[in-house]
Steps between C-alpha positions, in 0.01 A plus 500: 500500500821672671629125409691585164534899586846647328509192292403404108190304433459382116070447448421308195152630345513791681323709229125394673300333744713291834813614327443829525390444865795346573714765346314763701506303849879432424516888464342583814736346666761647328610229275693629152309303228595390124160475352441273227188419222431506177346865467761708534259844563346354814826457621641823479167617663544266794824558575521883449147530749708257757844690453311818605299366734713307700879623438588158377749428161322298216623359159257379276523229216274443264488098412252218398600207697310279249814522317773240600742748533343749683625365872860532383466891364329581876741353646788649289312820536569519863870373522530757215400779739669331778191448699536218798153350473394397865139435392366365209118465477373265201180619475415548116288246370148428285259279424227393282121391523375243251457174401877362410422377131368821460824719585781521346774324550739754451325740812501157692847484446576878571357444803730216614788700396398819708313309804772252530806488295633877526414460934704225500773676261507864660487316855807280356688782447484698804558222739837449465553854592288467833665200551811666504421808695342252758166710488210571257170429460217375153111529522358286261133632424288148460141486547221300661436300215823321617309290710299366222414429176286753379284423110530744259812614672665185524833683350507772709417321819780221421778759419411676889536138629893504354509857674393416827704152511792663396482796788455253721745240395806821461358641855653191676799475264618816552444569850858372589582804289318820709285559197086435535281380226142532513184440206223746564142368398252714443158411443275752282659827508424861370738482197457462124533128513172413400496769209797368405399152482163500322357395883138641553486720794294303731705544814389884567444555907735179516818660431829608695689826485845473276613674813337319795677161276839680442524563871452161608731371255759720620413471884519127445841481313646754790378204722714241309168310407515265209134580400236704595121514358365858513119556672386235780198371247776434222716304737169308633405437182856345380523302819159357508538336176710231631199355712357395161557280232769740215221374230240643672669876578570469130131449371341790717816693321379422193167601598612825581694594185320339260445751204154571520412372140569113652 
């Protein structure tokens, strides 16, 4: 990951899981990070063990990017400390299991607002700085549920769609600019994801490193690829539903997330 060595990185949801990956692959290859989550102690324990380690400089910023504003104070955060961003890596994000009259509305909406509307927002505000410096590159983490609806996800799976379509859509429009765009989609991946989102663990001996997935995001973006689907059974799998009928993919979804009281 030589790629982005001497130069600043800024991971979103760095505190855990493929963000911390990410961070630590960036750091390998002697990237300087700003790390950036909600919990500010796992921060300052990530980027202290990666300082040490790996001779790098790191700023950290504690911020909930289920708060509108929370794009703008990352981004002031960094022009603040005069930091020229040459990677930015969009990777926080959540979801959550569960029938959709049964959830609140108010997580639903959260989960717009940190999925979708503060990628779009922190990715707003760092292109025009690329763009100017005629180089730069943005990961978007998406997800394999892109490729289709997924019950008892549905929100989750529809705000990775908006993820994935808008790497790939900014890959093409800024390529005239020098500066790469590329989603990342995992599939099920060591992380606390599923903890996080009420999801039963029923995936076990199914799952992906955070690490093998953050180096094939990273690998791929280096390539100038627009997209890239981590683990040859993943990609299969998203690729092989388009051989049959989008209502049918969706039923054996259903099948396999239906809450087990249904």
């Amino acid at each position: 990951m030589n790629e982005w060595r001497g130069k600043w990185a800024v991971v979103t949801g760095a505190s855990a899981g493929i963000g911390a990956a990410l961070a630590s692959e960036l750091a390998a290859g002697g990237a300087h990070l700003v790390l950036t989550a909600r919990r500010k102690a796992r921060l300052e324990e990530l980027a202290h063990k990666l300082k040490t380690q790996r001779g790098i400089q790191t700023e950290i910023l504690a911020a909930d990017l289920a708060l509108p504003d929370a794009p703008e104070k990352i981004h002031r955060f960094t022009k603040e400390k005069g930091i020229e961003v040459e990677l930015l890596v969009n990777n926080a994000g959540f979801g959550q299991y569960g029938e959709a009259h049964k959830t609140e509305a108010s997580r639903l909406l959260e989960m717009v607002q940190v999925n979708c509307s503060a990628v779009l927002h922190l990715t707003r505000l760092y292109l025009p700085e690329m763009v100017a410096r005629r180089r730069g590159d943005v990961l978007i983490v998406a997800s394999t549920a892109a490729f289709q609806a997924v019950p008892y996800i549905s929100t989750y799976a529809a705000t990775k769609v908006f993820d994935l379509y808008l790497a790939e859509g900014l890959a093409e429009e800024m390529k005239p600019y020098g500066i790469r765009v590329c989603a990342l989609c995992p599939g099920t991946t060591t992380s606390e994801f599923h903890e996080v989102a009420g999801h039963p663990a029923g995936t076990k001996g199914r799952e992906e490193s955070a690490e093998k997935v953050a180096r094939t995001g990273l690998a791929a973006l280096a390539a100038g690829k627009s997209y890239v689907i981590s683990g040859w059974g993943n990609y299969l799998g998203a690729h092989g539903e388009r051989l049959v009928p989008r209502r049918f993919v969706t039923r054996i979804a259903a099948k396999m997330f239906r809450p087990n009281d249904k």
